[in-house]
N, C-alpha and C positions, 0 to 999 in steps of 0.2 A: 675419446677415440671413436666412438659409435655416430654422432655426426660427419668426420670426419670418411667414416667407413661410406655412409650413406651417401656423401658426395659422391667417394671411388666408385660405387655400387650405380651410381645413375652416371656417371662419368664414362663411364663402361659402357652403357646401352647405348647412349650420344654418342658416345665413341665408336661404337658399333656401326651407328647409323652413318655418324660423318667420316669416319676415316673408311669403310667399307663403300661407301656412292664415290667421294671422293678418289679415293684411290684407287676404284674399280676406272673412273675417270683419268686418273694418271697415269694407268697402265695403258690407256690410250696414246699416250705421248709417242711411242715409238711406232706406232697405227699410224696416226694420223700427219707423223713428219715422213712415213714413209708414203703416203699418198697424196700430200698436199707440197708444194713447193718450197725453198724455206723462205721464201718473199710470202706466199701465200699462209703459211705457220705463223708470219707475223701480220698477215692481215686481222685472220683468225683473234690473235690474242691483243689488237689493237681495238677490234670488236669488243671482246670482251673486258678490259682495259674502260670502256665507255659507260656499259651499263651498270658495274656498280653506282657511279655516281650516280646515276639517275634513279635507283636502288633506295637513297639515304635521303631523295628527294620525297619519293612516293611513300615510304614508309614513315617518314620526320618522328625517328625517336618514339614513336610510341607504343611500339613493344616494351623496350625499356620503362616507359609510365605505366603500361600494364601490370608487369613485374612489383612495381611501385606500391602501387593502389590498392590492386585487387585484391589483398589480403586486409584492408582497413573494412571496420564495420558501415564506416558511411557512404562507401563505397562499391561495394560487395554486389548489391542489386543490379547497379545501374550500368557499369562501368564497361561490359564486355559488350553491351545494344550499343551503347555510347557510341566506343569506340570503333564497332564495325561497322555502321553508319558512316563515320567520319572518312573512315579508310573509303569503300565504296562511293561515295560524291568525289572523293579528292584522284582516286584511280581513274575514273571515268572521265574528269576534267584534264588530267594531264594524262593521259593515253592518246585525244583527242588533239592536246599540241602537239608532242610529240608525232604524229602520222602529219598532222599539217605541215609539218614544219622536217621535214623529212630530207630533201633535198640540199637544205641547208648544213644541215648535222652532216649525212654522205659528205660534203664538200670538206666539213670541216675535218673530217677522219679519215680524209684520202680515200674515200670508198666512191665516189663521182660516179661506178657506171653501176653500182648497186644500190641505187638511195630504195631501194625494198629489205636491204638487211634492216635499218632503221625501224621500220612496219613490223620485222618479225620481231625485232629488239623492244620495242613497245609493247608486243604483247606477252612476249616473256615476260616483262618487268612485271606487267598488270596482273598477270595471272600468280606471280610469284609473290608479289602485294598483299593481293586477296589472299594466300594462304598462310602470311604473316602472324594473323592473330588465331588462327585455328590451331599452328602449331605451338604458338606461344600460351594457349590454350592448355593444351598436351602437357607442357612442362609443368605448367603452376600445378598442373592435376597429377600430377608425378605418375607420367603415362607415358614413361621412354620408350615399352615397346613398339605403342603404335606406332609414335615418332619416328623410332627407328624402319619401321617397314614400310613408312609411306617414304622417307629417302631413299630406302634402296632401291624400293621398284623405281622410283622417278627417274633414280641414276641408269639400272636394267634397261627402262624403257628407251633412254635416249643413247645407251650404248649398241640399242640392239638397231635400231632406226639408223644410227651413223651406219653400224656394219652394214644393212644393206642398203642403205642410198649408195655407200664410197665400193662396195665389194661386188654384191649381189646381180644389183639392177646392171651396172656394166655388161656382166656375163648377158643376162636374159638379155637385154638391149641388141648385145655384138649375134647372139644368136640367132634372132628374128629380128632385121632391120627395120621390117614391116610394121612390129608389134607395137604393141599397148605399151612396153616398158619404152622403146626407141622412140616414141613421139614425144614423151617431156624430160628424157635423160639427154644431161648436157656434161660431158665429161670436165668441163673449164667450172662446175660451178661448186667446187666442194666446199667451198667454205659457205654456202647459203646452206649446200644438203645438212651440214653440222647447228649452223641456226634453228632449220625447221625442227629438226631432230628435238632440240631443245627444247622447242615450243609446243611440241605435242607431247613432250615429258611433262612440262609446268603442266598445262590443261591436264593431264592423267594427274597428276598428285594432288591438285584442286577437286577434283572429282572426288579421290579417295578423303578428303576432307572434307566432303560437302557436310555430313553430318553436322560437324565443330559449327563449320564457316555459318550455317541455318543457324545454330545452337542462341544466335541473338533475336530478341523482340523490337521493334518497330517504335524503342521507344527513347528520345535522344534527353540525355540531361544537361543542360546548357552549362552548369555549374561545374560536375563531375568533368565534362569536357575540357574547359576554360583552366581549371585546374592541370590537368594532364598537358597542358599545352603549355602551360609557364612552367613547365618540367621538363618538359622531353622537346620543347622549338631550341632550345640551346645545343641538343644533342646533335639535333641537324647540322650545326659548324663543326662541332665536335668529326660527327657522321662523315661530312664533307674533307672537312682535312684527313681525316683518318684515307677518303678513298685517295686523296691526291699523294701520299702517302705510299701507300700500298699499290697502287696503278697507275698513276698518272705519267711517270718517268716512261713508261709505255709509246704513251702520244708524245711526249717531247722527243722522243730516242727519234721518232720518224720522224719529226721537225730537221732536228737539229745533227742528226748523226752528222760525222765527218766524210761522209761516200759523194758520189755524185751525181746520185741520180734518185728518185724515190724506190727504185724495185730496191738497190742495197740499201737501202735505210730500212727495209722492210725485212729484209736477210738480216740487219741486224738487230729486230726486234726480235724475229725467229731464232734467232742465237741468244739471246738474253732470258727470252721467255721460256725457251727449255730448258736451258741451266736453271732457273728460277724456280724449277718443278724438284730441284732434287733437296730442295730442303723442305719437302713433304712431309717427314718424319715431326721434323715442330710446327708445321704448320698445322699439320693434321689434327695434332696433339690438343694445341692451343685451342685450336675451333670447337671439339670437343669439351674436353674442358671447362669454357665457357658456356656453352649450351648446358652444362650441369651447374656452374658455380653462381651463375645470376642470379637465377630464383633462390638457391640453395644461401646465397648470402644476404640476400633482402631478409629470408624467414630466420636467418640466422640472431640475426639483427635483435632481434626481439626477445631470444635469450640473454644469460647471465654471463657477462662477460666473453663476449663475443674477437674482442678483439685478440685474446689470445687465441680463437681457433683460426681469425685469420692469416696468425702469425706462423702456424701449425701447418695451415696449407699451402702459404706461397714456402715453405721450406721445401715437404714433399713435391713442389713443382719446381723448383731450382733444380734440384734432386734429377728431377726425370728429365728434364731438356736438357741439363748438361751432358746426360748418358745421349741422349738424341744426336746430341751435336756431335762425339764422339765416334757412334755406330756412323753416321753418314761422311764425317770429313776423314775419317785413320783410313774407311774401305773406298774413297771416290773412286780409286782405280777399278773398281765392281762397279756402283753406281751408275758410271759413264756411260758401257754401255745399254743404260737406259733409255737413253735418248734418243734413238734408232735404229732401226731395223736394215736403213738402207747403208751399208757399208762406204759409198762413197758423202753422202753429207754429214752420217757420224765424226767425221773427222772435221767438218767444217761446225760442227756442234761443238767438239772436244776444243774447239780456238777459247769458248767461254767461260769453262771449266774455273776459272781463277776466283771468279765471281762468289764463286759455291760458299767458300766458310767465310766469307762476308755477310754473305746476307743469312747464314744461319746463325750467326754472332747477332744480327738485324731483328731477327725473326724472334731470340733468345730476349731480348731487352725490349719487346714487343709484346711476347707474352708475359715477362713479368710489371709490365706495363699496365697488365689488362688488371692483374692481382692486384695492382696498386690503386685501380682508378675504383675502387668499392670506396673510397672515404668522401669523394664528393655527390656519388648517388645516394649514399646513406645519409649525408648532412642535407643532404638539397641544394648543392654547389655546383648545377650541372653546367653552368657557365664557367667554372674553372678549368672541368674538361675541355671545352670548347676552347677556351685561350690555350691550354695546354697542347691542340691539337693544330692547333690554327700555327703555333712557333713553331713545331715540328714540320710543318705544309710549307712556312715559309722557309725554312731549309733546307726543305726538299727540292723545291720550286728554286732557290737562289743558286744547290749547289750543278743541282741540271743546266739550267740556264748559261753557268759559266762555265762549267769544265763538259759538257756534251760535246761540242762541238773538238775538244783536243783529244779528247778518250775516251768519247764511244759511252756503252753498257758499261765502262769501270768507274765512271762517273755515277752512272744511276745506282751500282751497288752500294759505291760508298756515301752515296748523298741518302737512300732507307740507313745504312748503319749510323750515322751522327742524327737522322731525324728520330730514331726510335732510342736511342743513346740520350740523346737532352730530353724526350717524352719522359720517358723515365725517373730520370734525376730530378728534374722537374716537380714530378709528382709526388717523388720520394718525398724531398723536401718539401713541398706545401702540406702533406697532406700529413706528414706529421706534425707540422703546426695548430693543422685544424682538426684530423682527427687522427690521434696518436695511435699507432698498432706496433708491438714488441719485437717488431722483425727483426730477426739474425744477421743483420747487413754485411757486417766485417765477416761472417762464415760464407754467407752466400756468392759474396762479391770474389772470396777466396775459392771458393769451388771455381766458380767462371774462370778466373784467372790461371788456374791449377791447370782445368782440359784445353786453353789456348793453349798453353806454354806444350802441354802432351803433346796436342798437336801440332805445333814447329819442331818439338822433338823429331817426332814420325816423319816430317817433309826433311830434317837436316839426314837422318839417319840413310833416307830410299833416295838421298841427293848422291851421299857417297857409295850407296849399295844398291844399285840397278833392280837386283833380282828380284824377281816378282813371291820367291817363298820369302825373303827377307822382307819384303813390303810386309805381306798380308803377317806374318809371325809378330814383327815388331808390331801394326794393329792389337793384334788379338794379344800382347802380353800387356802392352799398355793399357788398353781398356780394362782388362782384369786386373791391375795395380790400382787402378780408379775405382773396378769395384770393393776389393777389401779396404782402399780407406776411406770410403762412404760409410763401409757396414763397420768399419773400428772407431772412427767419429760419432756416428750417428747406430753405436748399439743401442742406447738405454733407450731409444724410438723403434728401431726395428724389432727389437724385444717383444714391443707389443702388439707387433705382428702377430694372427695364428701360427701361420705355414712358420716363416722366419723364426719367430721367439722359439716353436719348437724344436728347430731344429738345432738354433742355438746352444738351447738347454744339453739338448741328448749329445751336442759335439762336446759340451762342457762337464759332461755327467762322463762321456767316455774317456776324457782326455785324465779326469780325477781319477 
């Protein structure tokens, strides 16, 4: 249990860090829909929809090689000059096409009269590049805090720069027409003022890492290199299908939507992409998570029979996304409105709502995806990833392709839930072929099954009972039926809980 603990215990700082920046950024959602257009909301997230892939370019897997390596003896010296060398030549050469090539990219992402977001998107990438291995750094040195407080400010900084690019400057601007703020504020360009924002957050949290980022010597090892690269260049398909995946349905929805003109193709990315925000709770999760389970599994590795603790931990994460999925799809009718501030496009938000326990069913078999994919970094089978990611791409990519064009965003839901759905299974089965781990499958696939079912329960029940205390009641009884047969399934675990066991004890010592 005390490895286990130790996961939870650095799970928590990561967690700290990514669901605190993050979701200090998602309580932006109703900000920023109430100040930007919902054509414009979809610009925004077709923006960002872009730069991951270019994200998994600049990076190609080798934080993951890092994770790898860095704890082998022959390895140990060279490996962190190595590879920030490597990173630095490869950032500077493609930062450089990207700006060259700038006008093209605009074109391609319907942005034609901004090909300067592309410029500031370059240099976010680079700068978020270059702090790839300092933070990867951080982890293997199991230094969550810092971690944690160079995300938050980064998040702080670019939430305080949006409020007064989109809030502030307006006022001062409308005040003195004459002034210093009225010569370069342009009330049309909110979605650049949110890029720039960004870009001066990345450079702030590069800086708070400049220590790490120096932390290498000027000395490259061709060997140690060459190595790390027939590792981690698989992870790049991997990387790449993973983004088309997870973002790409973005740019096709504007392709392909069923509207007539590009502005509502763009209303309907901004409808897709807000609903997309409310399954936060397991996205969050998941990211987290990961940022503790990586290196925690690599070191894992190297103990006595390891595969039972990985069987240990994708249980307690079945566990916790299930309850995830629960708290966000029984209470949507709370959730909803999250989505805006501005009372008359909240309703034109609430069209997408359907979406929601799709893609948190998506997001559920996504993160247990992530739990499953340790049997081919531990074997060295980072190309099965990559096949693994590459089928899931192509289903994403076939199921967009065909049904976009008759149903909109309910296409792109359901085409992430069958991509993350066969990733999964997928992996399930190879990976116990090749590296077997004791997992609970028939329990865990029954939990999932159990909180679907809860919830059609709760949709049949508030189908025939309107009322809103009948909503949230039937919620809150169901959830707490969920939670006593977790903790009556799964006592002889929570038992050895502190908090939990004890209290267990003392209900049991009372009841005797």
């Amino acid at each position: 249990m005390s490895s286990i603990k130790k996961l939870a215990g650095q799970t928590m700082w990561y967690g700290v860090s990514s669901i605190a920046a993050r979701f200090l950024f998602y309580l932006l959602t109703p900000y920023l829909t109430l100040k930007l257009s919902v054509a414009g909301y979809g610009d925004m997230n077709i923006m960002y929809a872009a730069i991951p892939f270019l994200n998994v370019i600049f990076t190609y897997g080798i934080e993951t090689a890092y994770f790898r390596f860095a704890t082998k003896d022959e390895f140990k010296k060279d490996i962190y000059s190595t590879a920030t060398i490597s990173i630095l030549c490869s950032t500077l050469f493609l930062t450089t096409i990207l700006i060259l090539s700038r006008s093209s990219l605009a074109h391609l992402l319907r942005l034609d009269e901004h090909p300067e977001f592309i410029t500031y998107s370059a240099l976010i990438i680079a700068f978020d590049t270059l702090a790839t291995l300092p933070l990867a750094k951080l982890r293997l040195d199991q230094r969550p805090i810092k971690y944690a407080f160079v995300m938050v400010i980064k998040i702080v900084i670019q939430i305080v720069i949006i409020y007064f690019l989109l809030s502030i400057c307006p006022r001062l601007a409308a005040k003195n027409p004459n002034g210093f703020f009225a010569t370069f504020y342009n009330p049309a360009y909110g979605v650049g003022y949110i890029i720039i924002a960004n870009l001066i957050a990345a450079f702030s949290a590069l800086i708070l890492l400049q220590k790490e980022l120096f932390a290498f010597k000027w000395k490259f090892n061709k060997q140690v290199w060459s190595t790390m690269m027939v590792y981690s260049l698989p992870l790049i398909i991997a990387g790449f299908g993973g983004m088309i995946n997870e973002t790409f349905d973005r740019i096709m929805l504007s392709w392909l939507a069923p509207v007539s003109n590009i502005e509502a193709a763009k209303d309907q990315v901004g409808i897709y992409s807000a609903c997309y925000k409310l399954s936060i709770l397991i996205t969050l999760f998941i990211q987290a998570f990961r940022m503790g389970a990586e290196p925690f599994f690599f070191k894992q590795s190297e103990g006595q029979n390891p595969q039972k603790v990985y069987a240990r931990v994708m249980k307690f994460f079945v566990i916790t996304i299930t309850f995830m999925f629960l708290v966000v799809s029984l209470y949507l009718d709370i959730w909803k409105y999250f989505l805006s501030t501005d009372p008359a496009k909240l309703k034109i938000y609430w069209t997408g709502l359907k979406v929601v326990p799709i893609l948190l069913l998506a997001n559920m078999f996504l993160g247990i995806y992530y739990n499953l994919s340790i049997w081919y970094k531990l074997t060295h089978k980072t190309l099965a990833g990559a096949y693994i990611t590459l089928i899931g791409a192509g289903l994403t990519l076939l199921i967009n392709f065909i049904f976009i064009p008759y149903f909109g965003y309910m296409a792109c839901a359901w085409a992430t839930f069958f991509c993350y759905l066969s990733m999964m299974v997928i992996s399930f089965l190879w990976g116990q072929k090749d590296y077997r781990i004791p997992y609970a499958w028939k329990k865990l696939s029954a939990y999932i099954v159990i909180v679907v079912l809860l919830f059609l329960l709760h949709r049949s029940i508030i189908h025939f009972f309107t009322s809103t205390s009948v909503n949230f009641a039937s919620a809150t009884i169901l959830l707490f039926l969920y939670a006593l047969f977790i903790l009556k399934i799964e006592r002889k675990e929570f038992m050895k809980f502190p908090v939990i066991g004890k209290l267990y004890n003392r209900t049991k010592s009372g009841a005797a």
